[in-house]
N, C-alpha and C positions, 0 to 999 in steps of 0.2 A: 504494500500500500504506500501510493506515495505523500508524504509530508503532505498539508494544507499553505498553499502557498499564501505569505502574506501579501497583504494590499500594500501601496502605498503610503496609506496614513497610518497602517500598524507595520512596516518596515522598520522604525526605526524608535528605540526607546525612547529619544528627546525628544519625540513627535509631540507639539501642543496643539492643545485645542484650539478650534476654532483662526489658526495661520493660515490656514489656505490662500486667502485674502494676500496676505503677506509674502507665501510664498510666489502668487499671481506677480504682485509687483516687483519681488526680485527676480525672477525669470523675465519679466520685461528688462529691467537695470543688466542682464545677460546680454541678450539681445543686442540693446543699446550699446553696453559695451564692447561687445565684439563690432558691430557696425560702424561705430568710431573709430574705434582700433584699425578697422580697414577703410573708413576714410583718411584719416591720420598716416597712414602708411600712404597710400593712394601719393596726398600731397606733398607727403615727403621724397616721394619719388619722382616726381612732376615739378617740384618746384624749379621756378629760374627767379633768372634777375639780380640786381647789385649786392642784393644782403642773400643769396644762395644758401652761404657755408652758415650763418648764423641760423636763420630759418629752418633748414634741411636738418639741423643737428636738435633745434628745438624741440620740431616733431618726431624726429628720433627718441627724444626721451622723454615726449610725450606717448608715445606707441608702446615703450617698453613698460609705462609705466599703468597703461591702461589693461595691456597683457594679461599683467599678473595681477590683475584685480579679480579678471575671470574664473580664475580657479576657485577665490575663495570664496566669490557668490553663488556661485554655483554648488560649493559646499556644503557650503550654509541651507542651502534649498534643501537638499538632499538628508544632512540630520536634523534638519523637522521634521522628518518622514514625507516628503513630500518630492514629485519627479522634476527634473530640470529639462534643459532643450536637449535634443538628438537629432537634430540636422542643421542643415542650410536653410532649409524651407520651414523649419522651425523658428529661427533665428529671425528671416525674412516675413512672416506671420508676427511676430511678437513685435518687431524696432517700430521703437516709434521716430528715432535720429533717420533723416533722407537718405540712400544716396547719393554719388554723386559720379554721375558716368561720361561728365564732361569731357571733351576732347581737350579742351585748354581753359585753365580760371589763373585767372592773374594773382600773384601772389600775395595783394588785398583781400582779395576777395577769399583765398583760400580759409585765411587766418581768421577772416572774422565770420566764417560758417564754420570754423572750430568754435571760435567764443563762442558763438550763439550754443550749438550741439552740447556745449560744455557747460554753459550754464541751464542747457534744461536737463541735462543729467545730476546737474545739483539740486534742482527742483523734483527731480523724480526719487532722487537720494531721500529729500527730505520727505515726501509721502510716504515712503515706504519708512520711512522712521515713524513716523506714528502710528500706523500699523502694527508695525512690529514690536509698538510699546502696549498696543492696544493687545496684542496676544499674551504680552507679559513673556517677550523673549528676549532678556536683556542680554545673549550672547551678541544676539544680532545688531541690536538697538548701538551697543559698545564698538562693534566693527562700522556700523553705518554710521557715525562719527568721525571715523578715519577715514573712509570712500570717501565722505563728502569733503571733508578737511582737502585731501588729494585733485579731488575736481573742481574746486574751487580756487587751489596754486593754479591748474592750467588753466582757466576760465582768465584768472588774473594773470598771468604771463599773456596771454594772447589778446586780453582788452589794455593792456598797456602797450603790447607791441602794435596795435589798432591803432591808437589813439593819436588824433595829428598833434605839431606843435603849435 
């Protein structure tokens, strides 16, 4: 006979009540981030123009940094008992950050559809913080402090590099 296979919301001991909600939002905050990440990359490979080297290295360690954010929201989904994405068409369903399949954006324009992308992902940050206070999951509540902290440096790196004299 085999085992009773468990569900998702009994997969995992630190599963709480009633996150679902929360885990919906961090699975979008997935999404998002991987979507960035590949727009971020995208511009960083594409970029020209006078300030090249300074730009191109920014979004460099803007990309690395949005990366490794991946892993741990996606974690986080996962010991609340609850499933994260499994595709491309997952990913693509869920983002709510655009696209961008330009053949050429000028290197204005790149950086300030990062700002923008960057500061709705600190907005989306902060939903999902109350959410996730509202399930009483202060592992997550404590990490989503830090994401947001993080998306906020690059929001502010790239509305200062924005900004005219």
């Amino acid at each position: 006979m085999k085992p009773a296979r468990a569900t998702t919301s009994e997969s995992s001991a630190l599963a709480l009540p009633n996150a679902a909600t929360a885990a919906d939002a961090l699975n979008v905050i997935v999404a998002d981030l991987l979507a960035l990440y590949f727009k971020t990359k995208n511009f960083h490979w594409h970029m020209t123009g006078p300030h090249f080297r300074d730009y191109h290295l920014l979004l460099d360690e803007q990309a690395i940094q949005l990366f490794a954010v991946v892993d741990d929201v996606a974690e986080r989904v996962r010991k609340t008992g609850h499933a994260t994405l499994r595709s491309v068409g997952d990913i693509a369903r869920r983002q709510t950050i655009k696209d961008n399949d330009a053949e050429f954006v000028s290197p204005g324009d790149m950086l300030a559809e990062l700002r923008d992308d960057n500061f709705a992902l600190v907005r989306a940050l902060r939903k999902a913080k109350v959410l996730v206070d509202q399930a009483n999951d202060n592992a997550t509540s404590g990490l989503l402090d830090e994401w947001t902290d993080q998306a906020e440096r690059r929001a502010w790196f790239l509305f200062e590099t924005t900004r005219s004299s």
